[in-house]
PyMOL commands that place a pseudoatom at each C-alpha (Angstrom):
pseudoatom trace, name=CA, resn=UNK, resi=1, chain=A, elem=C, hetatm=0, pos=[141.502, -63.806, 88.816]
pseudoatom trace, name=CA, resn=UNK, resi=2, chain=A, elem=C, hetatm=0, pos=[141.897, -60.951, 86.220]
pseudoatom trace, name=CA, resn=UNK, resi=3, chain=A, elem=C, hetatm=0, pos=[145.617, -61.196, 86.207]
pseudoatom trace, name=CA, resn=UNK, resi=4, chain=A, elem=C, hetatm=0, pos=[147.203, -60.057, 82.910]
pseudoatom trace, name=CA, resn=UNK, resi=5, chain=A, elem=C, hetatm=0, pos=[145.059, -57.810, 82.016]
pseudoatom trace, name=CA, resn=UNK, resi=6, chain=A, elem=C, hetatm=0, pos=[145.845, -54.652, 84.158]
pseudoatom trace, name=CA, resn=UNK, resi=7, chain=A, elem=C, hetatm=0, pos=[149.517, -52.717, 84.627]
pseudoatom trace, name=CA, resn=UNK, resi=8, chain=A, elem=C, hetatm=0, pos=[149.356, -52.654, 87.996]
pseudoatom trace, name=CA, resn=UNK, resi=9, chain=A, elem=C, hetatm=0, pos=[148.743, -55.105, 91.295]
pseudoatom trace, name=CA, resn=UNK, resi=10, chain=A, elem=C, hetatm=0, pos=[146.272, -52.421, 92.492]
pseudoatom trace, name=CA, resn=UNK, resi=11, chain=A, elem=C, hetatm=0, pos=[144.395, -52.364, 88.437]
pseudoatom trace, name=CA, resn=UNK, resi=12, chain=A, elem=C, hetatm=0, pos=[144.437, -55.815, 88.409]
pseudoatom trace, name=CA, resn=UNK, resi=13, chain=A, elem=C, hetatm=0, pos=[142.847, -56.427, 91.770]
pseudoatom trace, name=CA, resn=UNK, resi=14, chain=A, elem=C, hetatm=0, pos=[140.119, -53.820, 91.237]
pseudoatom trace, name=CA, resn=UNK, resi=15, chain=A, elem=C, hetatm=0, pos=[139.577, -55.465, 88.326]
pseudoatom trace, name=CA, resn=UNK, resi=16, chain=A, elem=C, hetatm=0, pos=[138.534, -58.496, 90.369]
pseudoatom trace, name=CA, resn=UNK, resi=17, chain=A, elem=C, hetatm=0, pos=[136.316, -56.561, 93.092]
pseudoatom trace, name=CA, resn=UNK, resi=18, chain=A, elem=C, hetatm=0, pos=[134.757, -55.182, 89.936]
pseudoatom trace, name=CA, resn=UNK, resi=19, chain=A, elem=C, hetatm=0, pos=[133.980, -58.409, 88.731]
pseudoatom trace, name=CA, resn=UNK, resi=20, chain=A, elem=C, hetatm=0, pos=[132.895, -59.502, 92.151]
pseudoatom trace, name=CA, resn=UNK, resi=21, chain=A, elem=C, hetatm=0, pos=[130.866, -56.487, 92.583]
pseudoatom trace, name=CA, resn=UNK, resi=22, chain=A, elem=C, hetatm=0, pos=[129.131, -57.088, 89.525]
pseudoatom trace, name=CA, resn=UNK, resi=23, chain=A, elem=C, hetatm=0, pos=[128.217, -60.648, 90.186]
pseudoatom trace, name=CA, resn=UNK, resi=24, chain=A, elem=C, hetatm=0, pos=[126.878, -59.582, 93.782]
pseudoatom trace, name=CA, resn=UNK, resi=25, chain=A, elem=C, hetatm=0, pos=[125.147, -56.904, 92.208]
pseudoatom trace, name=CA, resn=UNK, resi=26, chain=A, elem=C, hetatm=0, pos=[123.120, -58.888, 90.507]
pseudoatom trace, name=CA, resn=UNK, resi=27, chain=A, elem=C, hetatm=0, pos=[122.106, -61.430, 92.771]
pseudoatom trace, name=CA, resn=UNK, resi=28, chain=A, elem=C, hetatm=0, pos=[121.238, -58.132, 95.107]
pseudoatom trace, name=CA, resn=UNK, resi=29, chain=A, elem=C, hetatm=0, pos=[119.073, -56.961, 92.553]
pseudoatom trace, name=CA, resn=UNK, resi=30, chain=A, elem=C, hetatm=0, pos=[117.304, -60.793, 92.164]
pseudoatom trace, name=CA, resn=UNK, resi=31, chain=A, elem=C, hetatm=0, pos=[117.119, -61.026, 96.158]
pseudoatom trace, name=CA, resn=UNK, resi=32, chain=A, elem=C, hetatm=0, pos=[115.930, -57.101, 96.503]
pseudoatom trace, name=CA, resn=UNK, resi=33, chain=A, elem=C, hetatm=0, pos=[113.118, -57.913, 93.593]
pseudoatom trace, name=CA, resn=UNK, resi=34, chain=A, elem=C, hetatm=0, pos=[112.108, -60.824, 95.859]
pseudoatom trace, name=CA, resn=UNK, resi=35, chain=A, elem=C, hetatm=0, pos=[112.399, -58.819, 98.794]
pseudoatom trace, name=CA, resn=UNK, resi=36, chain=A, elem=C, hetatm=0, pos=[110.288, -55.478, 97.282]
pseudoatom trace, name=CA, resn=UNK, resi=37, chain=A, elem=C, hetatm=0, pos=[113.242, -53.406, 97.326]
pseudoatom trace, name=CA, resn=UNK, resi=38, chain=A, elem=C, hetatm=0, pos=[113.301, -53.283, 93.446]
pseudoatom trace, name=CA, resn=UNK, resi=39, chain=A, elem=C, hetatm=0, pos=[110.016, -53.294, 91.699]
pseudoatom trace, name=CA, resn=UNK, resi=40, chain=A, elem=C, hetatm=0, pos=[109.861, -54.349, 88.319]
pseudoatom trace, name=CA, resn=UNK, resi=41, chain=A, elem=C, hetatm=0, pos=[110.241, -50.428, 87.190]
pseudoatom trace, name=CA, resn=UNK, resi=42, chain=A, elem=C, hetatm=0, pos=[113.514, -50.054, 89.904]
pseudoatom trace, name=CA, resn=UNK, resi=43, chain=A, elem=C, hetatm=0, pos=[114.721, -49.564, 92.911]
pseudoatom trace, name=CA, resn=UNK, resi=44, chain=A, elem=C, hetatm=0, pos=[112.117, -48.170, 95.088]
pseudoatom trace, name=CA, resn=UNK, resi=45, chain=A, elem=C, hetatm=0, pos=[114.289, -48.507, 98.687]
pseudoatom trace, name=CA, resn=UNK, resi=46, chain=A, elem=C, hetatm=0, pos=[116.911, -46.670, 97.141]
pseudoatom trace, name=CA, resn=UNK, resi=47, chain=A, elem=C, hetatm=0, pos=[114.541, -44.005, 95.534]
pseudoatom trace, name=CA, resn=UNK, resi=48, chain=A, elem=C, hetatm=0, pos=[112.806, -43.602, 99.124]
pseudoatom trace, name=CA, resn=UNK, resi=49, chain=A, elem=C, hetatm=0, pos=[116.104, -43.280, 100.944]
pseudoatom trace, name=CA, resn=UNK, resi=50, chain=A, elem=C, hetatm=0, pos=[117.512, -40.935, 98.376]
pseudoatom trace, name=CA, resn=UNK, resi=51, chain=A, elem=C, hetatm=0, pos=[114.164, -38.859, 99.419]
pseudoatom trace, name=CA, resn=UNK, resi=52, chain=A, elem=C, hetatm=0, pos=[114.853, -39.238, 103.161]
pseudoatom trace, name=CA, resn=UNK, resi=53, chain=A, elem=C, hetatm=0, pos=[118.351, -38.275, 102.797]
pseudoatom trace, name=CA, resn=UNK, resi=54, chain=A, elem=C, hetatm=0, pos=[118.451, -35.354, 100.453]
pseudoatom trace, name=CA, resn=UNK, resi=55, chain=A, elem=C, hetatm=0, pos=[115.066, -34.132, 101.006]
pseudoatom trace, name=CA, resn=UNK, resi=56, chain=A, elem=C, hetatm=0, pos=[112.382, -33.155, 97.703]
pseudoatom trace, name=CA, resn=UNK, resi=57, chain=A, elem=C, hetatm=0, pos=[114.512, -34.052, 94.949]
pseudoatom trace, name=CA, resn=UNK, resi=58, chain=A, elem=C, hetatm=0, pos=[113.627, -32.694, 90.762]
pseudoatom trace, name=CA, resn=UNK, resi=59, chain=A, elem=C, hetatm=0, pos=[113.675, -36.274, 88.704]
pseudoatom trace, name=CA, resn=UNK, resi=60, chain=A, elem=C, hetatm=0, pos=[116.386, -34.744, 86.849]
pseudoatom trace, name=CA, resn=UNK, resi=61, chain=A, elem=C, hetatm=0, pos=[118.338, -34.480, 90.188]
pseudoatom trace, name=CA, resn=UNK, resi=62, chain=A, elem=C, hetatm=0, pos=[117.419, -37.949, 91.244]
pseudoatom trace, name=CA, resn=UNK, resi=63, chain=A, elem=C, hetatm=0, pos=[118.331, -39.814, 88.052]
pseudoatom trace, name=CA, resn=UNK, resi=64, chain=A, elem=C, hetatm=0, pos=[121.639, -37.723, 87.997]
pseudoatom trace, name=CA, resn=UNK, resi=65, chain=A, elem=C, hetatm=0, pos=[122.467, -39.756, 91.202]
pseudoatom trace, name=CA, resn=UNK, resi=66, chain=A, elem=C, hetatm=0, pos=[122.256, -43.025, 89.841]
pseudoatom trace, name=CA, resn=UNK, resi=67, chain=A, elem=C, hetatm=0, pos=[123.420, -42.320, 87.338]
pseudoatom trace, name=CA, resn=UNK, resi=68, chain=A, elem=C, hetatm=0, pos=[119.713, -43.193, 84.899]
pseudoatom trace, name=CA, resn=UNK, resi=69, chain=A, elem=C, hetatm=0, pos=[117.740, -41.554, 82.369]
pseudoatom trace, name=CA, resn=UNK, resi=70, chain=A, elem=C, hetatm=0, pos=[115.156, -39.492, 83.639]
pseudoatom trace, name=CA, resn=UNK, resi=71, chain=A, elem=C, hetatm=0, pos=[113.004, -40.992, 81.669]
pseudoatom trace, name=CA, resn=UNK, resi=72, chain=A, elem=C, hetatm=0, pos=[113.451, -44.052, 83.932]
pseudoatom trace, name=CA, resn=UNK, resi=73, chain=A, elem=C, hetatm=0, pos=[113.209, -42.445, 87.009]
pseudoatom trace, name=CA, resn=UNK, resi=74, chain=A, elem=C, hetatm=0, pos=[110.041, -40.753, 85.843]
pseudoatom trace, name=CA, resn=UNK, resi=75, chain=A, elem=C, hetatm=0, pos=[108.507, -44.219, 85.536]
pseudoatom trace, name=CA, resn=UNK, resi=76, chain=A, elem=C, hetatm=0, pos=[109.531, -44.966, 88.516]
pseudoatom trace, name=CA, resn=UNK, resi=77, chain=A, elem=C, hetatm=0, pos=[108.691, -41.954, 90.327]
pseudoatom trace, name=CA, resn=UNK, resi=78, chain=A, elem=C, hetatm=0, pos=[104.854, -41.959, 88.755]
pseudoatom trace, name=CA, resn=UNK, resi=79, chain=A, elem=C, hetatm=0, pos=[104.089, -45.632, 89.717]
pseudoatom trace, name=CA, resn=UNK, resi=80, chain=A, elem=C, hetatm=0, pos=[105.385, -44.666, 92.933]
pseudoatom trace, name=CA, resn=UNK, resi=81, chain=A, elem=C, hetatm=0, pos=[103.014, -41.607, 93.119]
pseudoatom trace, name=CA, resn=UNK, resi=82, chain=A, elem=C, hetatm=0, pos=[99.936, -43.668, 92.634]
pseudoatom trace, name=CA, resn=UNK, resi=83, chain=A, elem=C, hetatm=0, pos=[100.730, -45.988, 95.203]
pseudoatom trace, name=CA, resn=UNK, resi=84, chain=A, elem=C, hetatm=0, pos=[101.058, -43.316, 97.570]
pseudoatom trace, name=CA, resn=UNK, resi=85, chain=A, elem=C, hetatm=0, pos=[105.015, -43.358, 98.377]
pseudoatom trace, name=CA, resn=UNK, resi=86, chain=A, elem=C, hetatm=0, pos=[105.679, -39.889, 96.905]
pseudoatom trace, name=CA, resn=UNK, resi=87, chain=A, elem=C, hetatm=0, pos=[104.055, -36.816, 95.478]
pseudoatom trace, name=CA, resn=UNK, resi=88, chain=A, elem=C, hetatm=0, pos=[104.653, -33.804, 93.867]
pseudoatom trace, name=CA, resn=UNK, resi=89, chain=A, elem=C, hetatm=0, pos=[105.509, -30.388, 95.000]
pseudoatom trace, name=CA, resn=UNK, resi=90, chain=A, elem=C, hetatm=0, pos=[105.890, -27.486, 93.468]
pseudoatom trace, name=CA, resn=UNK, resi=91, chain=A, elem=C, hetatm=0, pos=[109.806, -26.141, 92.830]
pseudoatom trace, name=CA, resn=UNK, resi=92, chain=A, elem=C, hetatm=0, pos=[109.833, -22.413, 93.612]
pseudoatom trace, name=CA, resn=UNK, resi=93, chain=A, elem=C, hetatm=0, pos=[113.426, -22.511, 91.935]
pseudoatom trace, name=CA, resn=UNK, resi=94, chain=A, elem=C, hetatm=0, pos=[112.245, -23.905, 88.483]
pseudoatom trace, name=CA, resn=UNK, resi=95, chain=A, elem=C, hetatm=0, pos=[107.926, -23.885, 87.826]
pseudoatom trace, name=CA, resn=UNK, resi=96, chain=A, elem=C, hetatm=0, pos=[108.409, -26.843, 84.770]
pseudoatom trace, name=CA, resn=UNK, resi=97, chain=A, elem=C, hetatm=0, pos=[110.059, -29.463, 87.019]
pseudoatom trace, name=CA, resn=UNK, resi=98, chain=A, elem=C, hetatm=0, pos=[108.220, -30.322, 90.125]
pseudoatom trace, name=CA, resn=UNK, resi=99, chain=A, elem=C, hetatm=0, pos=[110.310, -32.075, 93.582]
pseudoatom trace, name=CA, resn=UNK, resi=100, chain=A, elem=C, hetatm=0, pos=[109.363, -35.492, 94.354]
pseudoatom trace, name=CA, resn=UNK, resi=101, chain=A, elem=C, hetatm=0, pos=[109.139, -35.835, 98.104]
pseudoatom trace, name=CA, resn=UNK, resi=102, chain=A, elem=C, hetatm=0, pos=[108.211, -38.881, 100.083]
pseudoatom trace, name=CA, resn=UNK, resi=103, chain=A, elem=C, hetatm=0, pos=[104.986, -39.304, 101.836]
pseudoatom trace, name=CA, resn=UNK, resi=104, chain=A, elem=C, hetatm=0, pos=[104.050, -40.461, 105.235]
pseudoatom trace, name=CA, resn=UNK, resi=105, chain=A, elem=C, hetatm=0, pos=[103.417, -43.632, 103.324]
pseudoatom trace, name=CA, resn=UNK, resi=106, chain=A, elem=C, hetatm=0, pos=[106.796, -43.982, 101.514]
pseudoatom trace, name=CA, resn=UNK, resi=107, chain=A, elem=C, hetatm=0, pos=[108.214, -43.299, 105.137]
pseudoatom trace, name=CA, resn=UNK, resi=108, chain=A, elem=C, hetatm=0, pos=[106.806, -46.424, 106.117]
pseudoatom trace, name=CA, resn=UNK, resi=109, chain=A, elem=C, hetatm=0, pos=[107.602, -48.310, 103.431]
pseudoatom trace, name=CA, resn=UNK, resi=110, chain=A, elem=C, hetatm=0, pos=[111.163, -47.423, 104.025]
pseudoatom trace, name=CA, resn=UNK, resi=111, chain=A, elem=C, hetatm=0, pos=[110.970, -48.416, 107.353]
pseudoatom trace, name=CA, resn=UNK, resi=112, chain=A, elem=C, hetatm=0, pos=[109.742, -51.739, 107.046]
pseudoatom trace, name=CA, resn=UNK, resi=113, chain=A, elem=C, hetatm=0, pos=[112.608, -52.392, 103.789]
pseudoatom trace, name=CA, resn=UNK, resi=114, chain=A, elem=C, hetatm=0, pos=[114.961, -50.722, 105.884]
pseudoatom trace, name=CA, resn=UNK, resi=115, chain=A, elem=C, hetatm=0, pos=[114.518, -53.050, 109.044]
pseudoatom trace, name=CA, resn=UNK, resi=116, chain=A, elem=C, hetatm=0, pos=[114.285, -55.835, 106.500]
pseudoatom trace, name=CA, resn=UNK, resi=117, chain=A, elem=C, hetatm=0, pos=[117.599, -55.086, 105.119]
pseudoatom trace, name=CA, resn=UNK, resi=118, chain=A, elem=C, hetatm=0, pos=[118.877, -54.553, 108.158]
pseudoatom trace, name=CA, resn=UNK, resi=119, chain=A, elem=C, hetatm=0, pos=[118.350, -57.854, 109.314]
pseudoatom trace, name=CA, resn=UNK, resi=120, chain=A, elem=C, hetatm=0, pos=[119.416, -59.775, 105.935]
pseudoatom trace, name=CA, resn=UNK, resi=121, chain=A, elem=C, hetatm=0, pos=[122.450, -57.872, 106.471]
pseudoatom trace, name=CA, resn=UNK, resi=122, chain=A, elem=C, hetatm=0, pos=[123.262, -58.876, 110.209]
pseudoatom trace, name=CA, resn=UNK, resi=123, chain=A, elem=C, hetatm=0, pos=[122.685, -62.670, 108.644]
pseudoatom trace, name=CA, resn=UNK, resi=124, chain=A, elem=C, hetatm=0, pos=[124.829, -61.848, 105.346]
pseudoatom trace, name=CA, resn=UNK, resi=125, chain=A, elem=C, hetatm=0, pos=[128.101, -59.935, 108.014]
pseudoatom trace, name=CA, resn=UNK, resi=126, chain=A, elem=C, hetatm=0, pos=[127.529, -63.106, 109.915]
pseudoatom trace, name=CA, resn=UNK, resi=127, chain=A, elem=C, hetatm=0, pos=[131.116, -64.450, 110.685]
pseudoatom trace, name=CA, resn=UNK, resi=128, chain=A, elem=C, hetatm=0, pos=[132.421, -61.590, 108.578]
pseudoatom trace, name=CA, resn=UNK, resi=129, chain=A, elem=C, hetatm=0, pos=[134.874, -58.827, 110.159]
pseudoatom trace, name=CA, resn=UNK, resi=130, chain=A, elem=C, hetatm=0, pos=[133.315, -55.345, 110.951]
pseudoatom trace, name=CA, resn=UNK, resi=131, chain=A, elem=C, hetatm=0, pos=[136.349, -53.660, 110.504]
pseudoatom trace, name=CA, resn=UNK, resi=132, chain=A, elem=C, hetatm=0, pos=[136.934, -54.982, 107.250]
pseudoatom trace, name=CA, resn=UNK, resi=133, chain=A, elem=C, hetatm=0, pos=[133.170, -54.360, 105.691]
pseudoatom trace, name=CA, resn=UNK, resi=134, chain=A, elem=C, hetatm=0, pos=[133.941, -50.733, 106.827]
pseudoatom trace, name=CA, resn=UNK, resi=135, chain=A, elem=C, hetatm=0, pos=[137.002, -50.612, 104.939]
pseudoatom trace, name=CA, resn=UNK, resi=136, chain=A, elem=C, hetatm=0, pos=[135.295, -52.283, 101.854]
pseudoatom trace, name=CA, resn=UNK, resi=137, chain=A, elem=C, hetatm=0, pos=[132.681, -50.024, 101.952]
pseudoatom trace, name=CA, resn=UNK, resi=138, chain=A, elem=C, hetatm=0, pos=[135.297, -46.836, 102.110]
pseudoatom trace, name=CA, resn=UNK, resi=139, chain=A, elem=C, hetatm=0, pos=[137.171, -48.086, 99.013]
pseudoatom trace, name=CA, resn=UNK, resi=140, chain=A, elem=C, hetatm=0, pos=[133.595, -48.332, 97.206]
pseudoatom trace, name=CA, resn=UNK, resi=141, chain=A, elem=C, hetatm=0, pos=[132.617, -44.883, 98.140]
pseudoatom trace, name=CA, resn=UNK, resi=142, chain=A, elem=C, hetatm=0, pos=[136.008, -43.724, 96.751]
pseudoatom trace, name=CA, resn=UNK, resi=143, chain=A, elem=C, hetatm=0, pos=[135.276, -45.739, 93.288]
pseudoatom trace, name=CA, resn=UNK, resi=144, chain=A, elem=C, hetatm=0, pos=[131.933, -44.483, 93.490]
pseudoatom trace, name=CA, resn=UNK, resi=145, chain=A, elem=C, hetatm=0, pos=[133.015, -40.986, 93.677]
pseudoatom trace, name=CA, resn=UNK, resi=146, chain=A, elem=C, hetatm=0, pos=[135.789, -41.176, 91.041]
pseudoatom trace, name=CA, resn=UNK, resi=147, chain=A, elem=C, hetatm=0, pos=[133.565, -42.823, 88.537]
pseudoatom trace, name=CA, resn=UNK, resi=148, chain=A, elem=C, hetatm=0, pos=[130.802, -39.936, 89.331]
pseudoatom trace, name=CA, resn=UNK, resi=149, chain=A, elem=C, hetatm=0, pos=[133.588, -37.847, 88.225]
pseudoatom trace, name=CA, resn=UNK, resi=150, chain=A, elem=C, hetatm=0, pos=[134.632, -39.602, 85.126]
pseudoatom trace, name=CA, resn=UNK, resi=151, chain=A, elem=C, hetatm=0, pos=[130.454, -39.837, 84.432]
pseudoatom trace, name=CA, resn=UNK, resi=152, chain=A, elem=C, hetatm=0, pos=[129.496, -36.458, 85.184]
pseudoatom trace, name=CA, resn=UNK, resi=153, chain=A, elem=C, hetatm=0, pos=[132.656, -35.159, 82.320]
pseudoatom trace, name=CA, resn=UNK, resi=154, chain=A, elem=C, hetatm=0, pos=[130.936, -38.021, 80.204]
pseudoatom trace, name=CA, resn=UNK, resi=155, chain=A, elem=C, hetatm=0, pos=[127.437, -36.966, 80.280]
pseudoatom trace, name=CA, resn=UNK, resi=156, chain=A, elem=C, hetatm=0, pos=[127.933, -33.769, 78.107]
pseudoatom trace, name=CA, resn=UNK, resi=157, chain=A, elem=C, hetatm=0, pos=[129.718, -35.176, 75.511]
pseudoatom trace, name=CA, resn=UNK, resi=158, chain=A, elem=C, hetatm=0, pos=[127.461, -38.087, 75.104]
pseudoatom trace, name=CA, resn=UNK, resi=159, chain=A, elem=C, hetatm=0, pos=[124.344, -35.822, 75.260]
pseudoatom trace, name=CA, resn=UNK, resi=160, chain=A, elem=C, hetatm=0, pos=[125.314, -32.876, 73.043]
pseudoatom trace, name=CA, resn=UNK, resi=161, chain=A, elem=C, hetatm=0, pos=[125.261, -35.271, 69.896]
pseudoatom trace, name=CA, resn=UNK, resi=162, chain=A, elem=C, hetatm=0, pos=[122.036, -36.744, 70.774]
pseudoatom trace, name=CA, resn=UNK, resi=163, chain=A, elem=C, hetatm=0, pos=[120.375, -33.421, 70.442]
pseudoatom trace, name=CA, resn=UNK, resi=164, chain=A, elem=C, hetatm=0, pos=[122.112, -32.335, 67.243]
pseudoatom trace, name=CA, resn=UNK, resi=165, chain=A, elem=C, hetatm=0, pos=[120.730, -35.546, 65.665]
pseudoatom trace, name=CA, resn=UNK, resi=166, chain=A, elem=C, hetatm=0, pos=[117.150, -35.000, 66.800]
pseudoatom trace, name=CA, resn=UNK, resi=167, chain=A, elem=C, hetatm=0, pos=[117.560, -31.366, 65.716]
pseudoatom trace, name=CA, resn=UNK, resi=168, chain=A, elem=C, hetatm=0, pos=[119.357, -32.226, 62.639]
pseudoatom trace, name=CA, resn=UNK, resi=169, chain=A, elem=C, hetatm=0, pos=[116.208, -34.991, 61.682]
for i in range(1, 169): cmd.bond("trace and resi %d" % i, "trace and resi %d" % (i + 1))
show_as sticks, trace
zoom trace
């Protein structure tokens, strides 16, 4: 598909799952909008399951593992507070940036989506080969964790000149 363009066999064919995983992404994003996974503000599954995982997160902590602005998750995180999903605590460890933890409400709301999921994706592995979904989704976690790398060097260089402009204005 994307031969050419890469050096290498193993480039060129991540250049295609990219590609793929793009054009999946979307249409998970359409379904999961459909669905109520993704509001209109974001991901609200994935916010609640970040939650259950990790415990009371800062928004600055939670947008860091998207990688978003804060600003977005804040959005998110708000509308989410006034339907009851999450609320604020205070953060011993810093007084100006509260944790977001998920309420008894949010827990069932993430039960329900996650059953829901779990069933679209019994019907989606359909006919597919268990062994090789796990192996997909092990090669995904390693992109995933070298691009958080490559992001996470990113993020101060692309945020220090932001702030000399606004300080600069």
């Amino acid at each position: 598909m994307a031969r050419g363009y890469s050096r290498t066999q193993a480039g060129s064919a991540l250049m295609d799952v990219i590609w793929l995983t793009m054009q999946a992404s979307f249409k998970l994003r359409a379904f999961g909008r459909r669905h109520g996974f993704i509001s209109a503000r974001g991901g609200v599954w994935g916010l609640l399951r970040s939650l259950k995982e990790h415990g009371p997160q800062t928004v600055p902590a939670l947008a860091r593992m998207r990688p978003v602005s804060r600003q977005h998750i804040q959005t998110l995180v708000d509308a989410m507070a006034e339907d009851g999903f999450v609320m604020f605590k205070p953060n011993l460890a810093h007084k100006r940036s509260q944790l977001v933890a998920i309420t008894p409400e949010g827990e069932r709301l993430y039960e329900a989506l996650a059953r829901k999921l779990g069933a679209i994706s019994d019907e989606l592995a359909a006919g597919l080969d268990a062994k090789k979904l796990a192996a997909t989704g092990e090669i995904l976690a390693c992109i995933d964790a070298k691009l958080g790398g490559i992001l996470s060097d990113a993020v101060g260089d692309e945020e220090e000149p932001r702030r000399r402009k606004r300080g600069s204005s």
